[in-house]
PAMI-565963 format. One line per 8 residues: their letters; for each residue y, x negated, z of C-alpha. Coordinates in nm, 2 decimals. Layout:
<recs>
a = Y:X:Z  ... .
</recs>
This chain:
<recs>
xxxxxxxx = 0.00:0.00:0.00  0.33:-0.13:-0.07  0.57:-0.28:0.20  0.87:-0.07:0.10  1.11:-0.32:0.25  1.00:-0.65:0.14  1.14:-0.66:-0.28  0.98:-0.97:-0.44 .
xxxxxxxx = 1.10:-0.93:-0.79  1.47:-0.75:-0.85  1.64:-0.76:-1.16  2.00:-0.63:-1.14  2.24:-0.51:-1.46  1.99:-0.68:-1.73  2.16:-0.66:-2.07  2.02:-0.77:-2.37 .
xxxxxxxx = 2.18:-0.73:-2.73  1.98:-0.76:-3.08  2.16:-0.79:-3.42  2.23:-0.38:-3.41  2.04:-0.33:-3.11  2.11:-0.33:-2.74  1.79:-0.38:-2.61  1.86:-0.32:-2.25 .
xxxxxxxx = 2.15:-0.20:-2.13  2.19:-0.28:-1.76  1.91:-0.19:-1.60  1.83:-0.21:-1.22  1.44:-0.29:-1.13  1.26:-0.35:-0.86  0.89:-0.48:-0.73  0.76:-0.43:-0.41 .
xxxxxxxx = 0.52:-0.65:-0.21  0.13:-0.54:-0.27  0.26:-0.20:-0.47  0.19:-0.12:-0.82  0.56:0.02:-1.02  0.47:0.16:-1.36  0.69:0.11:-1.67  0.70:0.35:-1.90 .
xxxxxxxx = 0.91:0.47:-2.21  0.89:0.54:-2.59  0.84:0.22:-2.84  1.23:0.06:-2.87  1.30:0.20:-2.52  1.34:-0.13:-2.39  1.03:-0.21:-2.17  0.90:-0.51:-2.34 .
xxxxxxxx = 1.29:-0.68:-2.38  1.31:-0.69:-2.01  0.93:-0.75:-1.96  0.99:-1.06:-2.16  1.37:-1.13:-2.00  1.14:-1.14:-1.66  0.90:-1.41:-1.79  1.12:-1.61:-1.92 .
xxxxxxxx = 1.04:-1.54:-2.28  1.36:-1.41:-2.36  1.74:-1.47:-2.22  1.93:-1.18:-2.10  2.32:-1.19:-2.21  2.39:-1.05:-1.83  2.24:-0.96:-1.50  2.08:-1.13:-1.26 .
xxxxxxxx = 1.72:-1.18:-1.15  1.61:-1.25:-0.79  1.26:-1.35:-0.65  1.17:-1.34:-0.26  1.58:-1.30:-0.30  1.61:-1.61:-0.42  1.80:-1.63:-0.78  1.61:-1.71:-1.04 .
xxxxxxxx = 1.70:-1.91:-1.34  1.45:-1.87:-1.64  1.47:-2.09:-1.95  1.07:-2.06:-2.03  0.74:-1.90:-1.88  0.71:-2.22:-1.71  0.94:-2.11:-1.51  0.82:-1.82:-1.44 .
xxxxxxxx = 0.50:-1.87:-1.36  0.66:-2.19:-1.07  0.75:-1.91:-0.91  0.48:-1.70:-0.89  0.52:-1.50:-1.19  0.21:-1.42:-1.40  0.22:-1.26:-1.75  -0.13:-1.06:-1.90 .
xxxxxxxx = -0.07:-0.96:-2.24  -0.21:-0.68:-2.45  -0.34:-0.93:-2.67  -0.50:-1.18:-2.48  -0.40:-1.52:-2.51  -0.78:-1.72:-2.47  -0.96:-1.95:-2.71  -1.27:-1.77:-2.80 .
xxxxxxxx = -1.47:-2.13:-2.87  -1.42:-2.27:-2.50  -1.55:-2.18:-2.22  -1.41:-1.96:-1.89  -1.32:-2.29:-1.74  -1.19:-2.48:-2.03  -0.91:-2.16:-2.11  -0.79:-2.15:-1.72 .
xxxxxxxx = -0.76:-2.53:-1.73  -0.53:-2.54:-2.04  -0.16:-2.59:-1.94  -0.23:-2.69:-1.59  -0.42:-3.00:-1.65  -0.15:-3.18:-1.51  -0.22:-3.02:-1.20  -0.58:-3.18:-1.15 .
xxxxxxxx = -0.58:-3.49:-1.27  -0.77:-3.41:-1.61  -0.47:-3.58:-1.76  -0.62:-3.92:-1.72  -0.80:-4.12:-1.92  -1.11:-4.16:-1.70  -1.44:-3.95:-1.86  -1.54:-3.91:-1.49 .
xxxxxxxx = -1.26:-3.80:-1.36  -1.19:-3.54:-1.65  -1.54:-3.39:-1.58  -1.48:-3.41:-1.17  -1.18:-3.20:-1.24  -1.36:-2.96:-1.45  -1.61:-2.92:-1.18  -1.35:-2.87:-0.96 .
xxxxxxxx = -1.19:-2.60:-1.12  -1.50:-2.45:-1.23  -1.56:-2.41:-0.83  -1.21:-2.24:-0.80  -1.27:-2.01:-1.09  -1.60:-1.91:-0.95  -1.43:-1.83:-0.59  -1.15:-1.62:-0.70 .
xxxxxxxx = -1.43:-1.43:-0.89  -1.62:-1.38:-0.54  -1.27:-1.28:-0.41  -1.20:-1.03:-0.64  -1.54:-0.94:-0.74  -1.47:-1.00:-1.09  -1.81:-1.14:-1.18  -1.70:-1.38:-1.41 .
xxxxxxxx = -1.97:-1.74:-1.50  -1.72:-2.01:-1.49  -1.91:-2.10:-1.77  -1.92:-1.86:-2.04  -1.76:-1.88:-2.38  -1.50:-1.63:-2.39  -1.60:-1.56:-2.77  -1.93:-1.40:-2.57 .
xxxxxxxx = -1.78:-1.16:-2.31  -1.67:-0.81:-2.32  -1.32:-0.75:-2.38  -1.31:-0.64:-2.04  -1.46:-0.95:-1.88  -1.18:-1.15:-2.13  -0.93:-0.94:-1.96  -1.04:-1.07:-1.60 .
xxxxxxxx = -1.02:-1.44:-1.73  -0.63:-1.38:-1.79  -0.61:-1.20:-1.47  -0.79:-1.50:-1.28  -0.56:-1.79:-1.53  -0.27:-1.61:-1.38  -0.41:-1.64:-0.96  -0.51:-1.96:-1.02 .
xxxxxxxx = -0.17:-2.03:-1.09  -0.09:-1.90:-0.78  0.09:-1.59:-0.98  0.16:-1.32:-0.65  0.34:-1.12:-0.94  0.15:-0.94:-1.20  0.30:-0.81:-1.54  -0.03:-0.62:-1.72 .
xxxxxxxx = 0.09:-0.52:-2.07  -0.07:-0.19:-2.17  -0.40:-0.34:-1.97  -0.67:-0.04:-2.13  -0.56:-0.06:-2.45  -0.92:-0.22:-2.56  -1.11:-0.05:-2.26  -1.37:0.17:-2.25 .
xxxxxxxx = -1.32:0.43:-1.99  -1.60:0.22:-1.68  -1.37:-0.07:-1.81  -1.06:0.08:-1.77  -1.18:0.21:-1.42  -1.32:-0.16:-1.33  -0.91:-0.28:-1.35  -0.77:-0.02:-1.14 .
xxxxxxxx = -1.03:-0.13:-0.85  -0.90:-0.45:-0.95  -0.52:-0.39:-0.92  -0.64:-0.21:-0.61  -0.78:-0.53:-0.47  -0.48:-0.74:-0.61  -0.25:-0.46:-0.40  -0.46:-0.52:-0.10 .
xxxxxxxx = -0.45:-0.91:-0.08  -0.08:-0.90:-0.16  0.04:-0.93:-0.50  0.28:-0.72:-0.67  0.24:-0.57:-0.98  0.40:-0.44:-1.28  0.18:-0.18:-1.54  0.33:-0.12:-1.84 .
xxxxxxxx = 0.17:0.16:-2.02  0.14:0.48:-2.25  -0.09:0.68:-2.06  0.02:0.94:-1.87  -0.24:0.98:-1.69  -0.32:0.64:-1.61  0.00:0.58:-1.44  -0.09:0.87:-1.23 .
xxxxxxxx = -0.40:0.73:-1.07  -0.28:0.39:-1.07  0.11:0.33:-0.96  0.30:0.36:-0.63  0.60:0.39:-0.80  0.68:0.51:-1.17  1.00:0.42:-1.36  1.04:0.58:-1.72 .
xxxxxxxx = 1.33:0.41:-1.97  1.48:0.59:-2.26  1.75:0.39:-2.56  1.71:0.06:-2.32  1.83:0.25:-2.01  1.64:0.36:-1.70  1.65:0.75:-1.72  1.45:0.79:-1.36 .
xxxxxxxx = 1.18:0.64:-1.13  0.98:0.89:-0.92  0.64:0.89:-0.67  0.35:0.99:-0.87  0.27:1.26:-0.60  0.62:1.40:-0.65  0.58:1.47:-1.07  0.36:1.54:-1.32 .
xxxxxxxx = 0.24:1.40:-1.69  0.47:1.69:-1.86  0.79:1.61:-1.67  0.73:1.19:-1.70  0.65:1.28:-2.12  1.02:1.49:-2.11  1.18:1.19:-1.93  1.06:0.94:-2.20 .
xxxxxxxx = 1.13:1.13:-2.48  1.42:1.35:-2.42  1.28:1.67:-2.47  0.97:1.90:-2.42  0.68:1.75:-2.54  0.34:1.95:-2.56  0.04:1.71:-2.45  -0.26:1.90:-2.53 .
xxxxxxxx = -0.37:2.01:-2.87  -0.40:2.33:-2.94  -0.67:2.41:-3.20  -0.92:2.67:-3.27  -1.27:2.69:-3.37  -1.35:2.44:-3.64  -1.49:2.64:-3.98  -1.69:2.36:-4.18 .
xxxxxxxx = -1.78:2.42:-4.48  -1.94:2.17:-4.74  -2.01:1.80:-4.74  -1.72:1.61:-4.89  -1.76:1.27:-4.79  -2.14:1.14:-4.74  -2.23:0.78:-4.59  -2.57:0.63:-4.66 .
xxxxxxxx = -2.74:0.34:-4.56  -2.40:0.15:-4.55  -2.39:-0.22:-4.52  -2.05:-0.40:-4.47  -1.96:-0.78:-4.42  -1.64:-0.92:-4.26  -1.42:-1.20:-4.38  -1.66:-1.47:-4.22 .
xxxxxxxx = -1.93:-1.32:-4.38  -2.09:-1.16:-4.11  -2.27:-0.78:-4.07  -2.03:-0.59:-3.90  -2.19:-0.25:-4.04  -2.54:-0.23:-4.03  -2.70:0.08:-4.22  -2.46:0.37:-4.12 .
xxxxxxxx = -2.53:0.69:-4.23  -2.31:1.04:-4.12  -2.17:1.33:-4.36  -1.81:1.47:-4.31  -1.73:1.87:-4.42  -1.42:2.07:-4.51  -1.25:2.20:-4.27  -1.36:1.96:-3.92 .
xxxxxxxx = -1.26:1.68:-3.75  -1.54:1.39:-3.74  -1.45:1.11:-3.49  -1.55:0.76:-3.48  -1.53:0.61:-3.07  -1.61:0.29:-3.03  -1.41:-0.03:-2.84  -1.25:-0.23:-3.10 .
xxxxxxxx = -1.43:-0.45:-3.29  -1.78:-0.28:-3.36  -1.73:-0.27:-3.74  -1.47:0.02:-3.70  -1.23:-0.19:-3.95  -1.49:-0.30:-4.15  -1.61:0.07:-4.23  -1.26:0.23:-4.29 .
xxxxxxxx = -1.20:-0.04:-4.56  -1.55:0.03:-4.74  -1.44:0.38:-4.75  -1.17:0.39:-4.86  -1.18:0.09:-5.15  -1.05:-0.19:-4.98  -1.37:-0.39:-4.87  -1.68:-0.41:-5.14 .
xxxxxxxx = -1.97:-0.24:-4.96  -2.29:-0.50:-4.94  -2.55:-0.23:-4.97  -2.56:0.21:-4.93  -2.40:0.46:-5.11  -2.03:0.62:-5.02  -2.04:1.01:-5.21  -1.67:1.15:-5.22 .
xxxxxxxx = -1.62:1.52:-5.28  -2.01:1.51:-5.48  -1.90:1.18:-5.70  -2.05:0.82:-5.63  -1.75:0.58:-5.56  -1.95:0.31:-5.41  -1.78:-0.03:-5.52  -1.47:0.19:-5.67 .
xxxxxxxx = -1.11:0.07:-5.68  -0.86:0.19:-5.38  -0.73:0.41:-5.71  -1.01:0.58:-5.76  -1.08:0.70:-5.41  -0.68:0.82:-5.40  -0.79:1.05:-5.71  -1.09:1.19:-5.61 .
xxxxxxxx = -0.92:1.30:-5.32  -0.85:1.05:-5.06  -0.56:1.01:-4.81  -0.57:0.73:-4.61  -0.34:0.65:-4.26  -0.45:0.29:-4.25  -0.55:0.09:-3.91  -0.22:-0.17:-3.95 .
xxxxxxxx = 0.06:0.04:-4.14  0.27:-0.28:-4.19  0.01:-0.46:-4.42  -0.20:-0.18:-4.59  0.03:0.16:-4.54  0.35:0.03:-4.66  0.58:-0.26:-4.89  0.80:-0.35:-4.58 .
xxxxxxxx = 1.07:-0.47:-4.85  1.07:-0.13:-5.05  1.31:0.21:-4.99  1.14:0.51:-4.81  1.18:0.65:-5.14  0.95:0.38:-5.31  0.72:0.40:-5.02  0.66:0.77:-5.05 .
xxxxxxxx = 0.54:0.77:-5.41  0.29:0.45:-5.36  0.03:0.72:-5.48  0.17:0.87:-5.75  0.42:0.64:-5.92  0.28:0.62:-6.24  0.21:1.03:-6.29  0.44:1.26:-6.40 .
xxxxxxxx = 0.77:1.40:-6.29  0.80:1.04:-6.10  0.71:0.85:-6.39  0.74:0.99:-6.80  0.59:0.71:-7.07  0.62:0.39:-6.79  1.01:0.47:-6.70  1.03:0.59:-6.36 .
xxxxxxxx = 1.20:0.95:-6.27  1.48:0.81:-6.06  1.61:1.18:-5.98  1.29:1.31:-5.87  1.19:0.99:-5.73  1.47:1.10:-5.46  1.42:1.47:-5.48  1.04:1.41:-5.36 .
xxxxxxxx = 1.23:1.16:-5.07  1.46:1.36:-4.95  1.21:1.67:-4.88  0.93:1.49:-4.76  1.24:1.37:-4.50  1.28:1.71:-4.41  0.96:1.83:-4.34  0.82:1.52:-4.20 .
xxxxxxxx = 1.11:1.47:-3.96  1.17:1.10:-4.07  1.45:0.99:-3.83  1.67:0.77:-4.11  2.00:0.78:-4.26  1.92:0.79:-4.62  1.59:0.81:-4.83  1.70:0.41:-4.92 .
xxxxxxxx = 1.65:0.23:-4.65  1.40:-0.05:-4.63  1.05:0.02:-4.44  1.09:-0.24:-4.23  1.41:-0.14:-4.08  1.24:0.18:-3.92  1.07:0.22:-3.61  0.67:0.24:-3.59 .
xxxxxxxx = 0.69:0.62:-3.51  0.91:0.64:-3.83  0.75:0.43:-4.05  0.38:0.60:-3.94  0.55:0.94:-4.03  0.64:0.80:-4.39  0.27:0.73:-4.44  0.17:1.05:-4.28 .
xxxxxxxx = 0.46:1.21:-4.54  0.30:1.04:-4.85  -0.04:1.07:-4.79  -0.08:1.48:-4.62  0.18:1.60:-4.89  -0.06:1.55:-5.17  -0.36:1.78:-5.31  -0.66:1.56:-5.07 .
xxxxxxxx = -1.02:1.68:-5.00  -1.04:1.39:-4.76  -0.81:1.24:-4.48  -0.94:0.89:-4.32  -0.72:0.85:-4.03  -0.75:0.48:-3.88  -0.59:0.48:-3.54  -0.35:0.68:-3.62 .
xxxxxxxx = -0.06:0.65:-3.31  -0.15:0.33:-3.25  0.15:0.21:-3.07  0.33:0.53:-3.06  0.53:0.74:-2.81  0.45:1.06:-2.69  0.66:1.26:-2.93  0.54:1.09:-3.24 .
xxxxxxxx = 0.17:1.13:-3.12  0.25:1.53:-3.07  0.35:1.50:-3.40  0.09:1.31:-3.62  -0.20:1.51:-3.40  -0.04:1.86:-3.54  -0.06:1.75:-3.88  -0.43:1.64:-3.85 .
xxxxxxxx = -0.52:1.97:-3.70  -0.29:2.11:-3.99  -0.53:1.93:-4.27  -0.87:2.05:-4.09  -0.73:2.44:-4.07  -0.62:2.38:-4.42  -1.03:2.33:-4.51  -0.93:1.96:-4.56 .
xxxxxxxx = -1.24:1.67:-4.44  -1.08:1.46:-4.15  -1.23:1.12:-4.05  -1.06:1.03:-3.71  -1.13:0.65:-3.65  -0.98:0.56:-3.32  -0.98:0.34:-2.94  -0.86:0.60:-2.74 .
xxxxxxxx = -1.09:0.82:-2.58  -0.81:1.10:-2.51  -0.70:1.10:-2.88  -1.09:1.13:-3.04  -1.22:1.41:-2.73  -0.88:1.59:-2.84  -0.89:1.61:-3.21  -1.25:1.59:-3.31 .
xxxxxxxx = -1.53:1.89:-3.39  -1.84:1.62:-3.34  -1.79:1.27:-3.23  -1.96:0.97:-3.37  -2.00:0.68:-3.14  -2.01:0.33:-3.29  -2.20:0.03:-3.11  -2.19:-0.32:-3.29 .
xxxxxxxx = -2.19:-0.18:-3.61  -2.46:0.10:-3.55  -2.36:0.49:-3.53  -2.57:0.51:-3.20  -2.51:0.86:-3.14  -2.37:1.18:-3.31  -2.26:1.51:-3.05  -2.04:1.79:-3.01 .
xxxxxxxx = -1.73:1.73:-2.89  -1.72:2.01:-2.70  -2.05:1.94:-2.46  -1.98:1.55:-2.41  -1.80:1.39:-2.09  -1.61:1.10:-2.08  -1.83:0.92:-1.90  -2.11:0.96:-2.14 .
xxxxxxxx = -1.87:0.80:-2.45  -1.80:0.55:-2.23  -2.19:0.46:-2.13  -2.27:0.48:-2.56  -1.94:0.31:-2.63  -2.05:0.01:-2.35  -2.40:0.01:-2.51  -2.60:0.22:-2.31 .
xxxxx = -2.87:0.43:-2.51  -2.82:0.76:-2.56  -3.19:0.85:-2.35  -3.05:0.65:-2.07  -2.68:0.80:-2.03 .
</recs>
């Protein structure tokens, strides 16, 4: 429980400017000793900026910053971490070819002696810290072999290894940077004991998330920012998931989706036998076989990296399929072009929107007619249609609620939630029998997943195939008719989504058996 008169971390009037964009615009934080204080708030709110201002990673233009109430000048994590500071990011920042040991060791070698020259004294201080990894693990009961090779352990064991880098640096304060992103649900449950036994012993931490509910279970305190500002900071037993989604995004925001019975009808997309290898050449897909109607929501669960990516690329052109059969709406486009699935009926909401959804460098106008460019009214005999080029922009705008100033501005210069909507815009305003959605809010706020959600449910109730690949367990028990779970390449299980728990994704997403969950 957290000592609510000892603050360890305060950060007073930060400010931070961008070219065009004030970051963070004095905000006041605080962090108690042994309490958990959430951050939340909509992509471009500010969270990360002053995340980053507090490990040293960025410099803010005012403010001050105070640990133990001491002032604290940062000019790099080094810094930082001196004083106790620790940073876990959402992507983890280990070496997947060396060992447990060899990752916690790098950047503190000074510290040990492993510096010199001396073979026996390099592998003494290996030992040694080997010996420290493996108590902290006891401590903690983290379970972690000193030993291992990272590339080997679960993302949730990886996830401990930064955790212990960070205590063996003697870090008492813990940033965790959306910490479940890559969890399966027993993972995700695993860190909270965690952080509960990090509370316990002492150390403050700071939970940067998305999920409403998560912040619920886990956090002492909550504070939500809005347009770089902090908008509110309330007890968890004093609010609730709707009022903390209004905070972030200004507005009423509905949480749950609100669908009715699924009406399949016939097979549009059919998977046989599929065999996929990665860029290193290995089987990431081994031998899938499923079927997706008209008019339902199939979704594919899995923690990421089981051949999810590898699968959504066969299917929809991208990646050549080593072996099986992919039948779109009755034709055989096995080994097809990307073009070919588009006009037999695909629409795809790719996994990384910046390198396969959209040219960064072109107009929204350009980006919305990707598809269709070379078809009439938007192209006649190889001249594009300039006029209806914009026409088809400036509605597509409108419906989709694309937050810009003019149909002409660059990609890259929206926001994800903005730049996911011009996709959604380009691909769901077409004639498709099939939609293969790859994570599709992936980094989005609450108001732009309400959004993109409605539209999918839109497609299924419009008779429309929807393939709903994603990591988050809310998002694929929300949306989906029948769930597909995916273990190291295998579909391991298929079920209704209305009859499965949690718990049991979570057991099938781990690697359990289906007999045994």
């Amino acid at each position: 429980m957290a000592d609510n008169q000892n603050i360890v971390l305060e950060a007073k009037g930060i400010t931070k400017q961008f070219p065009g964009v004030l970051a963070n615009d004095h905000v006041d934080f605080d962090l108690r000793q042994g309490e958990v204080h959430a951050l939340l708030g909509e992509n471009g709110a500010g969270k990360s900026t002053l995340m980053n201002i507090l490990y040293g990673l960025y410099k803010a233009d005012a403010g001050e910053i105070k640990v133990n109430g001491e002032p604290l000048i940062l000019t790099s994590p080094k810094d930082a971490i001196h004083r106790g500071i620790g940073m876990v990011h959402q992507h983890f920042m280990l070496i997947p070819v060396f060992s447990v040991t060899e990752n916690i060791m790098l950047g503190a070698e000074t510290d040990h002696r492993a510096v010199q020259s001396d073979s026996a004294l390099t592998k003494l201080d290996r030992k040694e810290v080997a010996q420290k990894v493996a108590t902290l693990s006891d401590q903690y009961g983290f379970e972690i072999d000193p030993e291992a090779i990272i590339g080997d352990l679960p993302v949730g064991v990886q996830q401990r290894v930064e955790i212990v880098k960070a205590l063996y640096r003697k870090a008492n304060i813990l940033i965790l940077d959306e910490p479940t992103a890559v969890l399966t649900p027993q993972e995700a449950e695993d860190l909270f004991r965690i952080v509960h036994e990090l509370t316990q012993r002492g150390v403050s931490i700071i939970f940067i998330t998305h999920k409403l509910k998560e912040v619920l279970a886990v956090a002492d305190r909550i504070t939500v920012m809005r347009g770089g500002k902090v908008v509110g900071t309330a007890k968890p037993s004093e609010t609730t998931e709707q009022q903390l989604a209004t905070m972030m995004v200004g507005r009423e925001v509905i949480l749950t989706v609100d669908k009715e019975a699924a009406k399949p009808t016939e097979e549009v997309l059919k998977v046989e036998k599929l065999h996929v290898r990665d860029q290193r050449d290995l089987e990431t897909v081994r031998g899938v076989s499923f079927a997706v109607r008209a008019g339902e929501v199939l979704g594919i669960a899995g923690v990421q990296g089981n051949g999810q990516t590898e699968l959504a690329e066969a299917l929809t052109g991208l990646r050549k399929a080593e072996g099986g059969k992919i039948s779109l709406a009755g034709k055989d486009v096995t080994g097809q072009t990307p073009r070919l699935f588009t006009e037999t009926g695909l629409a795809h909401i790719p996994e990384d929107r910046q390198k396969h959804g959209l040219v960064m460098t072109y107009t929204i106008a350009d980006n919305m007619i990707l598809c269709d460019y070379y078809k009439s009214p938007f192209s006649v005999r190889g001249v594009l249609q300039q006029t209806a080029i914009d026409t088809n922009a400036r509605e597509l705008i409108k419906e989709y609620d694309v937050r810009t100033p003019s149909p002409y501005v660059a990609a890259g210069k929206l926001s994800g939630g903005n730049q996911q909507k011009v996709i959604v815009a380009r691909e769901l305003s077409r004639p498709v029998k099939l939609v293969i959605a790859n994570q599709p809010t992936r980094g989005l706020d609450v108001g732009s997943i309400e959004y993109i959600h409605k539209e999918i449910i839109l497609m299924r109730d419009r008779g429309v195939a929807v393939l709903l690949i994603s990591a988050e367990l809310d998002e694929i028990m929300a949306l989906s008719d029948r769930i597909a779970v995916m273990y190291r390449g295998e579909i391991v299980t298929t079920v209704d989504a209305k009859t499965v728990t949690r718990e049991q994704l979570g057991l099938w997403m781990a690697g359990v058996s289906p007999e045994k969950a």
